[in-house]
TIVO-180135 format. One record per residue (C-alpha): residue number from 1; residue in one letter; x, y, z. Coordinates in Angstrom, 2 decimals, always signed. Example, Ala and Ser with C-alpha at 12.3 -4.5 7.8 and 13.67 -1.06 7.14 Angstrom:
// TIVO-180135
pos,code,u,v,w
1,a,+12.30,-4.50,+7.80
2,s,+13.67,-1.06,+7.14
// end
This chain:
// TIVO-180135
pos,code,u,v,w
1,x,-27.26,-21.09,+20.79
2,x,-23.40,-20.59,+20.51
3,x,-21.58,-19.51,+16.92
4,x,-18.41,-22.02,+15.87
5,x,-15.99,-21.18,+13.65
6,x,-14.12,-24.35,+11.44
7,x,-10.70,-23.33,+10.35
8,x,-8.66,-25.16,+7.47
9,x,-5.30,-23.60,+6.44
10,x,-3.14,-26.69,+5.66
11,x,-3.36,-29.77,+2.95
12,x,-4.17,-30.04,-0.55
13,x,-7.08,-33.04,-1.02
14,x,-10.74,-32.96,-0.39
15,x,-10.36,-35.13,+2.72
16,x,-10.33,-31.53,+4.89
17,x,-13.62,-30.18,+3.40
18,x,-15.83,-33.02,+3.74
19,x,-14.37,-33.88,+7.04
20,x,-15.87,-30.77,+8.11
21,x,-19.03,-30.30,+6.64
22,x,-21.00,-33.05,+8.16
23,x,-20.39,-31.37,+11.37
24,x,-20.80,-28.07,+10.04
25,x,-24.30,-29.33,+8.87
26,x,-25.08,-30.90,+12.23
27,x,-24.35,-27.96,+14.31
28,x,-26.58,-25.77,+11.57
29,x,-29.41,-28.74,+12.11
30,x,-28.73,-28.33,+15.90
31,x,-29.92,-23.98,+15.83
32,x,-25.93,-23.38,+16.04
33,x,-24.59,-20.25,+14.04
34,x,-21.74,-21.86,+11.56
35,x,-19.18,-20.32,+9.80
36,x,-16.74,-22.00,+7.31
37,x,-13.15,-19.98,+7.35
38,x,-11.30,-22.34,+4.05
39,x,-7.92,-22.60,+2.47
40,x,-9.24,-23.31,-0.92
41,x,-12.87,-21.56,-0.31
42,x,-14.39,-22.83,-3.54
43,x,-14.22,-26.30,-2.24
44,x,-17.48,-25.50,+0.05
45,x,-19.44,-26.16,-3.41
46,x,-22.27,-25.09,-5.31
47,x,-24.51,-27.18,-2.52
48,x,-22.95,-25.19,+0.12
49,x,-26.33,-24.69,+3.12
50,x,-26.51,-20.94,+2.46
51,x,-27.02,-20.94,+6.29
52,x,-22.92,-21.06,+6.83
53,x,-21.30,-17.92,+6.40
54,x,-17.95,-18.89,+4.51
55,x,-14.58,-16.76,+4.87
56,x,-11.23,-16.68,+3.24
57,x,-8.74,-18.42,+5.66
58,x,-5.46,-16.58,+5.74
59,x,-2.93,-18.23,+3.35
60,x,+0.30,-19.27,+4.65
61,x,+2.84,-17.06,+1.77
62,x,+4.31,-20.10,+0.53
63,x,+1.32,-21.95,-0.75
64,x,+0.82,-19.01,-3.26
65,x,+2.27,-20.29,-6.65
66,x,+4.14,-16.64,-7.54
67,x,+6.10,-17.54,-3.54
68,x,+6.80,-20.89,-4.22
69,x,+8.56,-23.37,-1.42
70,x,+12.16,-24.07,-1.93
71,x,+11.80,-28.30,-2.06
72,x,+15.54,-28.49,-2.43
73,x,+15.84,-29.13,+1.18
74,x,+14.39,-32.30,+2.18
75,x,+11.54,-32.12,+5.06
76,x,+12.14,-34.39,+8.36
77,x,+9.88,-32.80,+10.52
78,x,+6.78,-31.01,+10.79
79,x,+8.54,-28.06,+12.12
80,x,+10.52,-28.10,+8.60
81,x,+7.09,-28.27,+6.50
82,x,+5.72,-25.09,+7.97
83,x,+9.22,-23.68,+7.59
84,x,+9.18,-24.13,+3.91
85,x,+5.63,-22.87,+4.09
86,x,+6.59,-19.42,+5.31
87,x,+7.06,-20.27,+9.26
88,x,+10.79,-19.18,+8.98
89,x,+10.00,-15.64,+8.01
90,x,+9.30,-13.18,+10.49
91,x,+6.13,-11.72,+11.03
92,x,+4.57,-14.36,+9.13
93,x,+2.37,-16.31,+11.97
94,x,+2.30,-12.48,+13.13
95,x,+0.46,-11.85,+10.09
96,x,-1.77,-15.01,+9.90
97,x,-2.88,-14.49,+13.33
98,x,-3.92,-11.25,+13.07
99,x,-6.02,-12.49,+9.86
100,x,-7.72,-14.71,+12.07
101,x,-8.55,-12.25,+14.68
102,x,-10.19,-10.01,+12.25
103,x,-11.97,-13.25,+11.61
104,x,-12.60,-13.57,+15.30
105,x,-14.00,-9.92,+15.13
106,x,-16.14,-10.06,+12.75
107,x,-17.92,-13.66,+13.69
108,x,-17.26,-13.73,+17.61
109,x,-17.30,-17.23,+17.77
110,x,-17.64,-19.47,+21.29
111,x,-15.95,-22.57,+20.09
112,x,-13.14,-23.13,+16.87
113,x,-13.08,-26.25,+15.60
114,x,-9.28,-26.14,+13.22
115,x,-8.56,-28.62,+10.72
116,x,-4.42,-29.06,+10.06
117,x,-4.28,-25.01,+11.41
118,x,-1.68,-24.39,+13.31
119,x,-1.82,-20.21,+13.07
120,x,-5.88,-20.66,+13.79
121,x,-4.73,-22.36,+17.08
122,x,-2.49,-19.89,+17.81
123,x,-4.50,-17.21,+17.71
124,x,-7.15,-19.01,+19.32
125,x,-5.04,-20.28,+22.37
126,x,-6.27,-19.17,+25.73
127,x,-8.56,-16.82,+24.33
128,x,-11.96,-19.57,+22.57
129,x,-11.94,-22.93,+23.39
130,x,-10.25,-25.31,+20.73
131,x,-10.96,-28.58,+19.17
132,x,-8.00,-29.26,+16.41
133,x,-9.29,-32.46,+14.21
134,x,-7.60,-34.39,+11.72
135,x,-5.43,-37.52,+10.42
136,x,-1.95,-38.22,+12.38
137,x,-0.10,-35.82,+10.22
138,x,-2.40,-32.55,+10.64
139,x,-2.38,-33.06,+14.54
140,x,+1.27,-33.93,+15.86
141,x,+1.12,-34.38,+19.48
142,x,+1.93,-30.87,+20.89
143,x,+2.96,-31.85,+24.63
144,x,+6.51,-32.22,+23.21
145,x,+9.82,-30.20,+23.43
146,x,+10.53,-31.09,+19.72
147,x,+8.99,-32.89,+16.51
148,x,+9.91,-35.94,+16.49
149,x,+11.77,-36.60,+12.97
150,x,+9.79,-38.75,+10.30
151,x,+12.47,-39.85,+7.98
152,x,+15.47,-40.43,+9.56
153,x,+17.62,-37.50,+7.88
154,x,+18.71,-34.07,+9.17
155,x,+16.02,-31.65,+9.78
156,x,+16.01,-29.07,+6.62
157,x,+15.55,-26.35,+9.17
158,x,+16.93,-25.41,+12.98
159,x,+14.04,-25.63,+15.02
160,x,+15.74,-23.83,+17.64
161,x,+15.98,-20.58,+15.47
162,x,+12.33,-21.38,+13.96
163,x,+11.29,-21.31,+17.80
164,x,+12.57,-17.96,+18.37
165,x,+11.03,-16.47,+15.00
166,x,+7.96,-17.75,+16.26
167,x,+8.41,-16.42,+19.77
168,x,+9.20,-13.29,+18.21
169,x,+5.64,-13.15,+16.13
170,x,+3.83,-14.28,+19.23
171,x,+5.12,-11.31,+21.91
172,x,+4.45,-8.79,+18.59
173,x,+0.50,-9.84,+18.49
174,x,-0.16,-9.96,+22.21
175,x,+0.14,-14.03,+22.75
176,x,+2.64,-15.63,+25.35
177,x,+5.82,-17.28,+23.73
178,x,+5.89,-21.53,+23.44
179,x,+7.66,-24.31,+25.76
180,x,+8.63,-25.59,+22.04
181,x,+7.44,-25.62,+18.51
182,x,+5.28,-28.22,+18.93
183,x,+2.94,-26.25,+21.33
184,x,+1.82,-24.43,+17.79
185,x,-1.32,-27.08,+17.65
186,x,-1.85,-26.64,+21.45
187,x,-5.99,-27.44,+21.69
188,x,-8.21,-27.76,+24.49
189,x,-9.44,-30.97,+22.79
190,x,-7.76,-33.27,+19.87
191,x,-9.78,-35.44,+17.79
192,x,-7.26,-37.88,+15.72
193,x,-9.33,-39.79,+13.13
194,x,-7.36,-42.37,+12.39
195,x,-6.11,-45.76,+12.56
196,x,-3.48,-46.37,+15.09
197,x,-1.21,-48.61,+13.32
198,x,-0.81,-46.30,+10.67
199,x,+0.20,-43.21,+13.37
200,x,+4.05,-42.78,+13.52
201,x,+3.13,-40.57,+16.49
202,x,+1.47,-43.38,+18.29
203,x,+3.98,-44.29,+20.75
204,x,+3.59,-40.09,+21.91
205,x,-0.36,-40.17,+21.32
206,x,-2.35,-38.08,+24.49
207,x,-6.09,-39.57,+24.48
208,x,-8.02,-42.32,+21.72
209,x,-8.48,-42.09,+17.97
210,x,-11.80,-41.69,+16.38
211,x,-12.84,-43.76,+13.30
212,x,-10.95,-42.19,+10.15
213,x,-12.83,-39.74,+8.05
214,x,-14.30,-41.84,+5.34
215,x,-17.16,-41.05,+3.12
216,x,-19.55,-43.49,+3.75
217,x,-21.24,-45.39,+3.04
218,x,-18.51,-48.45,+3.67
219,x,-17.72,-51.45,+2.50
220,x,-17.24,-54.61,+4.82
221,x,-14.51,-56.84,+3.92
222,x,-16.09,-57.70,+0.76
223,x,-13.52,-56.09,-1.83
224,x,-11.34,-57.37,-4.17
225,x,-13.43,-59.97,-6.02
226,x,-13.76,-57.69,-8.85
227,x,-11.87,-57.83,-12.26
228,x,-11.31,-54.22,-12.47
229,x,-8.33,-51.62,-11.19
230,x,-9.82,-48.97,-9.58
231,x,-7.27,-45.48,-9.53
232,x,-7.96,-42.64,-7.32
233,x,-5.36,-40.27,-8.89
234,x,-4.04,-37.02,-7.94
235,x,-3.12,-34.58,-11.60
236,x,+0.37,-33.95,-10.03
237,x,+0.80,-37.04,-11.72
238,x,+0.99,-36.23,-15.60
239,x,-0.21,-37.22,-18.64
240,x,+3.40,-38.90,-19.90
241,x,+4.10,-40.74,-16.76
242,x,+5.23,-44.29,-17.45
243,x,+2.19,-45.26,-14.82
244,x,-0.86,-45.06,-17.06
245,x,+0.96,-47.13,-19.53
246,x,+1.92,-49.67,-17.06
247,x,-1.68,-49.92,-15.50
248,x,-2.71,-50.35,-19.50
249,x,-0.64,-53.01,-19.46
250,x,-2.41,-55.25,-16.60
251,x,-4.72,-56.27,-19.22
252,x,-7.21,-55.27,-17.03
253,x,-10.29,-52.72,-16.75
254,x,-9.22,-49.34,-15.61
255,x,-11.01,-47.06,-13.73
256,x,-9.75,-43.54,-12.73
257,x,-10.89,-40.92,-10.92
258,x,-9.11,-37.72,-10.46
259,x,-9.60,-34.08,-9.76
260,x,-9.31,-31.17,-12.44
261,x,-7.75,-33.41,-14.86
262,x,-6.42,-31.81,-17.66
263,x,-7.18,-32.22,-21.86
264,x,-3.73,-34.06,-22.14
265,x,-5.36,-36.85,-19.00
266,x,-8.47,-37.06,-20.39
267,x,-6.79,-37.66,-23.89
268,x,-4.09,-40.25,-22.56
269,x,-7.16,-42.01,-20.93
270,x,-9.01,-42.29,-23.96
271,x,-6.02,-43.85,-25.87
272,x,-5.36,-46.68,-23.43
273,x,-8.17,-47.62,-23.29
274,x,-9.06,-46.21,-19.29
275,x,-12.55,-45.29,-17.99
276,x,-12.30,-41.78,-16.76
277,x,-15.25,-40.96,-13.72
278,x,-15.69,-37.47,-13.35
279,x,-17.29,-37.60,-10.33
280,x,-16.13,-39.58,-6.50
281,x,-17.66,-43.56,-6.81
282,x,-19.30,-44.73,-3.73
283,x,-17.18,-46.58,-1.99
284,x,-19.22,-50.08,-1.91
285,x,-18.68,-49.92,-5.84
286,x,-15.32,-49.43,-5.74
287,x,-14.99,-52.45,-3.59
288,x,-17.30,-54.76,-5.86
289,x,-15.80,-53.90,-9.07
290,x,-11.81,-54.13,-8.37
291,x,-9.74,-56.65,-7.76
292,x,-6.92,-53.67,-6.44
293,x,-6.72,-50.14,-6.09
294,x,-4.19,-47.62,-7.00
295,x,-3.78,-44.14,-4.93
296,x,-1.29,-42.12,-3.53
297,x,-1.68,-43.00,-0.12
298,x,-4.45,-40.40,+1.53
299,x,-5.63,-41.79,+5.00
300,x,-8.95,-41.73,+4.14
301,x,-9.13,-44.05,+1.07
302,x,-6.55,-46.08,+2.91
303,x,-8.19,-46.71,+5.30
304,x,-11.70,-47.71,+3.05
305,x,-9.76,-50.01,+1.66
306,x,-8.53,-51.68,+4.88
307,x,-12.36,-51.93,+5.80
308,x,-13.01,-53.05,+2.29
309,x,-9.97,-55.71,+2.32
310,x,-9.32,-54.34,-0.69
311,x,-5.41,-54.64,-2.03
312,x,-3.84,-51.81,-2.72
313,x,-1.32,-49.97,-4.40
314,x,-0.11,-46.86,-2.99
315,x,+2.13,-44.62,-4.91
316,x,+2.74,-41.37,-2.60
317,x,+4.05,-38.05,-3.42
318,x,+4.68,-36.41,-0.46
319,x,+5.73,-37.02,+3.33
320,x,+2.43,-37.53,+4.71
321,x,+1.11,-40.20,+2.17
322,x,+4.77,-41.78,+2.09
323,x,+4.25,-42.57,+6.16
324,x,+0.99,-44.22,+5.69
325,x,+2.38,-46.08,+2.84
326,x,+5.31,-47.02,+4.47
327,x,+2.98,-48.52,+7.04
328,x,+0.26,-50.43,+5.48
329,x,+3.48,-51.87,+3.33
330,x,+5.20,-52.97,+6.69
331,x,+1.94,-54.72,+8.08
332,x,+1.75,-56.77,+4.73
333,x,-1.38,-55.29,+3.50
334,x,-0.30,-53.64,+0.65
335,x,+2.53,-52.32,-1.18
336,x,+4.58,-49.40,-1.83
337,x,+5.75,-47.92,-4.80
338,x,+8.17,-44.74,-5.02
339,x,+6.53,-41.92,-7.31
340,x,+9.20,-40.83,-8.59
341,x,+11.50,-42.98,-11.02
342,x,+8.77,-45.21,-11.05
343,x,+8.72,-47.37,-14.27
344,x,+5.12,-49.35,-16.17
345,x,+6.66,-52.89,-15.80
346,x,+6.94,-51.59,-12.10
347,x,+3.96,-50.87,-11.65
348,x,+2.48,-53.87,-14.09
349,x,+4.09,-56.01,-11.92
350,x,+2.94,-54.53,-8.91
351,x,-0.42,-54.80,-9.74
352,x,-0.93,-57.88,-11.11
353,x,+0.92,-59.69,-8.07
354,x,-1.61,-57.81,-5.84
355,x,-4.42,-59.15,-7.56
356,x,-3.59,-62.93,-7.34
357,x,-1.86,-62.75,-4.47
358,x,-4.22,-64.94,-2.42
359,x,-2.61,-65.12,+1.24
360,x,-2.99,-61.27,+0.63
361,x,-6.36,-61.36,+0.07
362,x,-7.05,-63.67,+3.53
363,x,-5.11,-61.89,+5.52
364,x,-7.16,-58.58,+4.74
365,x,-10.77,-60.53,+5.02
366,x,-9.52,-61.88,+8.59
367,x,-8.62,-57.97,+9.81
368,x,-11.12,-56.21,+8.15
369,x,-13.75,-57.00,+10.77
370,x,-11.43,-55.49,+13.73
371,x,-11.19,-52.18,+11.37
372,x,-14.76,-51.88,+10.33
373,x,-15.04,-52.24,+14.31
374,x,-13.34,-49.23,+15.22
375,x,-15.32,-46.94,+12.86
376,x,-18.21,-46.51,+15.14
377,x,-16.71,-44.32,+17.30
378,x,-17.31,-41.27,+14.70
379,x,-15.73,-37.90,+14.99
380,x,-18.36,-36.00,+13.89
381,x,-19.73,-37.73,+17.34
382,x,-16.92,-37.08,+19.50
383,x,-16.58,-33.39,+17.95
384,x,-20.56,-32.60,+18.54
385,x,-20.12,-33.74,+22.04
386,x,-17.26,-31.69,+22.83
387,x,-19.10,-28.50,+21.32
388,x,-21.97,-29.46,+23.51
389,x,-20.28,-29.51,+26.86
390,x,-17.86,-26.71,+25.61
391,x,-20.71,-24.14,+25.21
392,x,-23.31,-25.81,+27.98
// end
């Protein structure tokens, strides 16, 4: 039996953990030695199999609050995101690497499977066999010179300087210097869960996509016939925004669900009148009850609701939720709202023309059956596979 090591250093939402645990689980189920090495460790839970040994992943600097990114510059690239996450400092991937070796040390593994971890593959490359999974963002297609840019504006950072800070950390901890920044998510294998007409990367894309990483179970094209708004809501967005008063204002049921809210949340719920779920719905009862749903544009529930042919409002906050809203806007299956500057007639508006917008609503029951078809090639599948062959 072989020992594999999962690896998560990058992204904020739950979509990494319980990507990861199913396999995790499998491989346990399977005699496999597991260990879990986690950005945010406490998201393993209290249910965590006590079989999994569960590490500390090293923290890239600037995701510490007290060494906060400077946002001022606007991000174009993925090379500028790890930038503002610490990337332009020397002997910062110097540092994270030699974090995960100790890791490597202590565990020995025979197979890593990395989850949006670019310093995990970096240490890893040429030395254990490699499986980076994800969404379209967390696995940029590494065969390239450059990043491509996402937005259209000048990059925030020179890549050609970030190359040779990286180049620099590399020689200092024993690895080989890279053909080009990209080459940072170099794996022996790349699983992209994901929907392809949602991947700005497509037109670059090495290999097939697996389903996207969706709790199941599913729904099948039988959402929005509901009455109710359902909100999966992130607490970056707070308590005064003008969009809980302009989702009030629908005249319709409200449903939230969001993470850690805080006393002011739960108090604005209570005053307008919003049911507040603690806890994740299934995703079939999101589908029955709503007649639209309001995120900020995660792949995952995205994608549900594109299975679901559920409308949707997407609201994102960042780069990577802004693409796949961007997208699902430009196919006509939703729409897009800016998060910030965003005012409650906006967003009144928004959703009340989703919900009796009837072409809408046919034109996501006619696709849904090509997207529910292109979940059954699983990555948990494709990953256990690999794993197999990689260690037989």
């Amino acid at each position: 039996m072989a020992r594999i090591l999962f690896g998560w250093e990058l992204g904020a939402n739950r979509g990494h953990i319980e990507r990861l645990l199913p396999m995790a689980r499998r491989l346990l189920d399977s005699g496999h030695e597991v260990a879990l090495a986690l950005q945010q460790i406490d998201c393993a839970g209290l249910d965590r199999d006590p079989r999994i040994t569960l590490w500390q992943a090293p923290v890239w600097p600037r995701l510490l609050i007290n060494n906060i990114q400077d946002n001022s510059r606007r991000v174009a690239t993925m090379g500028d995101i790890l930038a503002q996450l610490g990337l332009d400092r020397p002997g910062c991937l110097a540092a994270m690497i030699s974090g995960w070796d100790a890791i490597f040390s202590a565990f020995r593994p025979d197979a890593i499977v990395a989850d949006y971890a670019p310093a995990l593959l970096a240490a890893a490359r040429e030395r254990v066999p490699t499986i980076s999974v994800g969404d379209y963002f967390s696995c940029p297609p590494y065969q390239l010179d450059r990043f491509p840019n996402l937005t259209g504006t000048p990059n925030a950072y020179d890549e050609d300087v970030l190359l040779d800070t990286v180049d620099a950390d590399l020689v200092s901890v024993g690895r080989s210097p890279l053909a080009g920044l990209p080459a940072l998510f170099t794996a022996d294998h790349v699983m992209v869960g994901n929907f392809a007409e949602l991947d700005p990367y497509r037109p670059l894309r090495i290999g097939n996509y697996c389903a996207p990483s969706i709790k199941l179970p599913l729904a099948d094209g039988s959402g929005g016939g509901g009455d109710e708004v359902f909100v999966y809501a992130y607490n970056r967005i707070g308590a005064d925004n003008p969009i809980w008063p302009g989702l009030a204002a629908t005249r319709r049921m409200v449903r939230v669900h969001m993470r850690d809210p805080t006393r002011e949340h739960l108090a604005c719920f209570k005053k307008l009148g919003c049911i507040y779920e603690p806890k994740p719905l299934s995703f079939p009862m999101i589908a029955r009850r709503s007649c639209v749903a309001v995120s900020y544009g995660g792949n995952g529930f995205t994608s549900a609701c594109l299975v679901a042919a559920l409308p949707q409002l997407m609201m994102p906050f960042d780069l990577e939720k802004l693409l796949t809203a961007r997208a699902v806007d430009a196919l006509g299956l939703g729409k897009m709202l800016g998060f910030n500057g965003v005012t409650a007639d906006q967003v009144t508006e928004a959703v009340n023309a989703l919900a009796s917008d009837t072409a809408l609503a046919t034109k996501l029951r006619a696709l849904a059956p090509d997207f529910k078809s292109r979940m059954t090639v699983s990555m948990a599948d494709e990953v256990i596979a690999c794993i197999t062959r990689l260690i037989s």
